[in-house]
N, C-alpha and C positions, 0 to 999 in steps of 0.2 A: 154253316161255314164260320169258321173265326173271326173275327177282325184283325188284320194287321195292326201292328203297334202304330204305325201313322195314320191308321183312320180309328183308332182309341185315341190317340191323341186331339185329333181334331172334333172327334164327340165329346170329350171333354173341356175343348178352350170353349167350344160348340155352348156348354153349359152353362158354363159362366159368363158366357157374351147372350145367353137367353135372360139371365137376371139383370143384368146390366142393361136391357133391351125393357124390363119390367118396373126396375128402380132408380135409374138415370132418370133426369129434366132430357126432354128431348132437346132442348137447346144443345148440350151438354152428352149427350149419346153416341154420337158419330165421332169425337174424341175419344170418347171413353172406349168406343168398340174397338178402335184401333191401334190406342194402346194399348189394351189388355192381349189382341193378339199378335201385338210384337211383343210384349212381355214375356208370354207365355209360350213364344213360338220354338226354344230350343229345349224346352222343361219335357222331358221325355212323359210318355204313357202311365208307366209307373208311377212318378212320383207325381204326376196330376192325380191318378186315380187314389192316391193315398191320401189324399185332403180332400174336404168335399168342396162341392162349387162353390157353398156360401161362404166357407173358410178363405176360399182363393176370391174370392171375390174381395172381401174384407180386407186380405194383403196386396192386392191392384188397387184400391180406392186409398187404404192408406196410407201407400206410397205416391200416390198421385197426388194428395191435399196436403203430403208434407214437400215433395219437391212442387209443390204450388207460386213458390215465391224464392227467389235465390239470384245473386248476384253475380256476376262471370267472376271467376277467383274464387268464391267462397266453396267451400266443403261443409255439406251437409251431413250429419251422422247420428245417427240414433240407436238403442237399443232400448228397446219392449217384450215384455212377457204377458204376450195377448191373452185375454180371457174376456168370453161373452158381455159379463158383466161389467167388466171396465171398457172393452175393447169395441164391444158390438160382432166380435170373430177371435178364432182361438186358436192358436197351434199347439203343441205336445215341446217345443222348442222355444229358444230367446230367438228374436227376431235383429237385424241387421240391418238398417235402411240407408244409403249412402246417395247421397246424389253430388256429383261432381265433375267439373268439368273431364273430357275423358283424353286421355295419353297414358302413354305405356306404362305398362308396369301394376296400374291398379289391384288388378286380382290377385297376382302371388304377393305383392308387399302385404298386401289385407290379411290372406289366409297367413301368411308367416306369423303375424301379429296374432292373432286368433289361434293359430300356433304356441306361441311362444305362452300365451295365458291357460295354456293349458287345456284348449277347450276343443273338441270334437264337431270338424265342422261335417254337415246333416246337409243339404243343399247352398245350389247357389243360382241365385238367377239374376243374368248379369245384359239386359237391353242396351244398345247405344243410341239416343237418336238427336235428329235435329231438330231442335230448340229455337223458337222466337221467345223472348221475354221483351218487356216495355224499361222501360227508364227505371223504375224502381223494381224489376226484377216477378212483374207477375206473368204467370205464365201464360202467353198468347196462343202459341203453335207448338206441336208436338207429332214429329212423325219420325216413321222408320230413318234409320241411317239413309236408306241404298233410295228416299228422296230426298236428301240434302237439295236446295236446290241450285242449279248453275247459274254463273254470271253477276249481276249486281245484286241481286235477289241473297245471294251465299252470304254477303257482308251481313245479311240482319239474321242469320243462322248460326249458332254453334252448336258442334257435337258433344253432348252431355252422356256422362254412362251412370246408370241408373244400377243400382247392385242391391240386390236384397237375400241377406246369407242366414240360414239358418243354422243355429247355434244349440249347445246343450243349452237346457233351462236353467236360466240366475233369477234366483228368488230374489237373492238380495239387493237391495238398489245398489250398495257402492260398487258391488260387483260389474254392475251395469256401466254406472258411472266410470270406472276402472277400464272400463273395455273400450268405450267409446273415447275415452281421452288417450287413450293407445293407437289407437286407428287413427287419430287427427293428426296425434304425431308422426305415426308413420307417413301417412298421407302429405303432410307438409312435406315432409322430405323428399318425395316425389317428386314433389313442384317443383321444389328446390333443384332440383338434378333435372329435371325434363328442361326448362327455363334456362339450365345453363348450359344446357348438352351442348347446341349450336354455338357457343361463345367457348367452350373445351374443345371441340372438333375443329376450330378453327386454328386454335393456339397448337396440338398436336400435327394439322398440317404444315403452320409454321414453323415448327421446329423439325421436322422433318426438309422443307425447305434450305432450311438452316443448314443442316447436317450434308445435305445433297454438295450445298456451295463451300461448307469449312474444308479450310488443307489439316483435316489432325492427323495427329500421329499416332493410326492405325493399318494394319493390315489392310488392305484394298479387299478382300473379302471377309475381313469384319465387317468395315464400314458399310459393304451394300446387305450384311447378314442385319443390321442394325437397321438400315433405310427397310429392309422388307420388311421386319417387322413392326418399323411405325406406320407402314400403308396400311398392314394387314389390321395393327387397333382401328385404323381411320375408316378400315372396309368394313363398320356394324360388328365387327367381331368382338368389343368390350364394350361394356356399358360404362360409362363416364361418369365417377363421381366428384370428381375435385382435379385443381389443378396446380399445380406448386414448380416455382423457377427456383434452381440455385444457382450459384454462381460458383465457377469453381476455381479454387487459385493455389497458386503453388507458398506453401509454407517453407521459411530456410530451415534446413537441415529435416526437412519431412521427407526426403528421398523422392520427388516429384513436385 
């Protein structure tokens, strides 16, 4: 009988939580087995079975010992062109390692970016989870999103997304270097925009506010065509990048 694609699936995360089971510190084992299978948990049959376990195994532990240590704010970002000999594990692709705090937007800003350099993106494996780190940022706890935990416990939790994308092969280092200082840029400005969304959403309410209470000199069915469409920005229907007030005044002889 065949296997179904979700039980190829799970014989192969299957395989690489057996090595992991082989070459982890048992101290260090029950972590590792559970983030590899939230890592691996949307990476379909396919593209597991096109790398072998020890390969996937090498990209779970790599990415695990570099988001090892990170500060809430900081964006972590890497690009590698794995090989046995330097790597200890190899892929056929450049490698993408990002760890960052997690809000909207991360995966299309990244791929646009990865985009725009021209480069053919090959996978993406994109985990979100909940995160204890210590005062200088080493990694304590690590588990699925969906156990965030409830209550006072949440305060020592943040949600982190973990993205590991794979890319055409860059031989070149500045090429590398070139990509990776692309991504942080774009990535800041994410921050940037997420940080200020609730401080924009506030200000287009109040001006909507605004417009509700002024007596101008419009059509009674302009003015509420105008009010429906500042609810309908404020209802999640644009994304908020900036905010700008004029002031508007009447010049002599401007005809207004």
């Amino acid at each position: 009988m065949t296997a179904t694609p979700a039980a190829l699936q799970r014989e192969r995360i299957d395989a690489v939580l057996a090595l992991v089971a082989e070459r982890i510190a048992a101290a260090q084992r029950p972590a590792v087995e559970a983030f590899g299978r939230e890592y691996f948990r949307r990476l379909d049959a396919e593209d597991l079975g096109a790398r072998t376990p020890e390969d996937l195994l090498g990209a779970l532990l790599s990415h695990w010992q570099f988001g090892a240590k990170r500060q809430p704010g900081q964006t972590l970002v890497r690009v590698l062109s794995p090989t046995v000999a330097d790597n200890g594990w190899a892929s056929r692709h450049s490698v993408i390692d990002i760890v960052n705090d997690d809000m909207p937007f991360l995966v299309d800003t990244t791929t646009m970016e990865i985009n725009r350099q021209g480069l053919t993106l090959h996978l993406i494996v994109h985990p979100i989870f909940a995160v204890e780190r210590d005062a200088k940022g080493q990694l304590q706890s690590i588990k699925p999103r969906s156990e965030t935990p409830a209550g006072p416990a949440a305060a020592d939790a943040s949600r982190e997304s973990w993205m590991h994308i794979e890319v055409d092969r860059l031989v070149d280092p500045a090429q590398r270097a070139e990509l990776v200082a692309g991504i942080e840029r774009v990535l800041a400005d994410v921050r940037a925009a997420v940080q200020d969304w609730q401080a924009m959403t506030t200000q287009l309410r109040q001006a909507t506010t605004e417009l509700e209470a002024a007596a101008v000199p419009l059509p009674a069915a302009q003015k509420e065509e105008s009010l429906a469409f500042l609810r309908w920005l404020a209802d999640d229907h644009m994304t908020l990048l900036g905010y700008r007030c004029h002031d508007l005044v009447s010049i002599e002889g401007g005809g207004g």
